[in-house]
C-alpha positions in Angstrom: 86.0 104.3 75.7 89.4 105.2 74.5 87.6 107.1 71.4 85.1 109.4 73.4 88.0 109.9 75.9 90.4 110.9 73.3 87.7 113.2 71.8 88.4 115.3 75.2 91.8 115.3 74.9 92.1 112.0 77.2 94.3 109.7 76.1 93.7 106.3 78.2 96.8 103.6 77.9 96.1 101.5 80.7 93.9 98.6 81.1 92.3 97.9 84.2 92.8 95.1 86.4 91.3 92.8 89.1 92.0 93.8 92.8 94.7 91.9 94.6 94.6 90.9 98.2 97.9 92.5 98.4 96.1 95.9 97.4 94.8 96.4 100.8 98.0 96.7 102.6 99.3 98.9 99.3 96.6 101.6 98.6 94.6 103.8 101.1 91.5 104.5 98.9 90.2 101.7 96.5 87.8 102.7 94.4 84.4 100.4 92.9 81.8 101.6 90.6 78.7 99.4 92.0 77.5 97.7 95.0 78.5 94.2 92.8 81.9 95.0 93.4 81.9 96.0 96.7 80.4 91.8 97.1 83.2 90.8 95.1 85.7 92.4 97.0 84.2 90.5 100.0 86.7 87.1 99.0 89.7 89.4 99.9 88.7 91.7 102.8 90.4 89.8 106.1 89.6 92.7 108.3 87.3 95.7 109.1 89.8 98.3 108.9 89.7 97.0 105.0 86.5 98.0 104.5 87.2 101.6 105.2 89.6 101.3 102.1 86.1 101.0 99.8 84.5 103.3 98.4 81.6 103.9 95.8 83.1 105.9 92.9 79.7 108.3 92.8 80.5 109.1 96.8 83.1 111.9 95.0 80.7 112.7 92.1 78.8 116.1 93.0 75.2 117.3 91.3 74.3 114.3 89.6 71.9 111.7 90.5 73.9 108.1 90.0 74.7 106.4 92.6 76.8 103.8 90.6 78.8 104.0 87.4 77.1 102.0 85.3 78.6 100.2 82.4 79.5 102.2 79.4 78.6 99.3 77.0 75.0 99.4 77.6 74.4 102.6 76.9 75.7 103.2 73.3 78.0 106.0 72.2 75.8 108.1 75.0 76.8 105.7 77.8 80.5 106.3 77.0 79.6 109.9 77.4 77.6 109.9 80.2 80.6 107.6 81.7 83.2 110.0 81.1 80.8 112.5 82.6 80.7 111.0 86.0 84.4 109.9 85.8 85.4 113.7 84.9 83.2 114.9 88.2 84.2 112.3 90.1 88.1 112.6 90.1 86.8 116.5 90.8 85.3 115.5 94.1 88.8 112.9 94.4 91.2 115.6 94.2 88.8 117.7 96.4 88.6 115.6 99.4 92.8 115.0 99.3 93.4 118.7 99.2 90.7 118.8 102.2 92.8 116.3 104.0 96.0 117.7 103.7 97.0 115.4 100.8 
């Protein structure tokens, strides 16, 4: 991933990470790429108000027609692309929707 995102003038230096109970009190948006991790999260999430934290990555992606971000690995050299693709759109639509709200 860091090699197609570099090829756009992205240089990536973090890692991600697993989300913390501690998350939910810290963050107002967190962010999953499939329906998987939206079950996952389900170990951690005490109370409704919680779930309005999650959301689908692709609910900020405009004009395409994933639903999920599916993973890169899979794909080849094209799914790194197609990856970056949605992650481009989708911080797009991210930056969109905080301007919207006043952010």
């Amino acid at each position: 991933m860091r090699q197609h995102a570099a090829k756009r003038g992205c240089v990536l230096t973090s890692r991600a990470r697993q989300v913390r109970p501690a998350d939910f009190a810290a963050f107002d948006l967190i962010l999953i790429m499939d329906e998987q991790n939206r079950q996952d999260l389900g170990e951690f999430v005490r109370q409704e108000k919680d779930w309005a934290k999650v959301r689908l990555f692709c609910d900020f992606v405009e004009n395409r027609p994933e639903c999920e971000v599916p993973d890169p690995y899979y794909g080849g050299p094209e799914g790194f692309e197609m990856v970056l693709d949605l992650v481009e759109n989708g911080c797009q639509g991210i930056l969109a929707e905080v301007m919207r709200a006043g952010g």
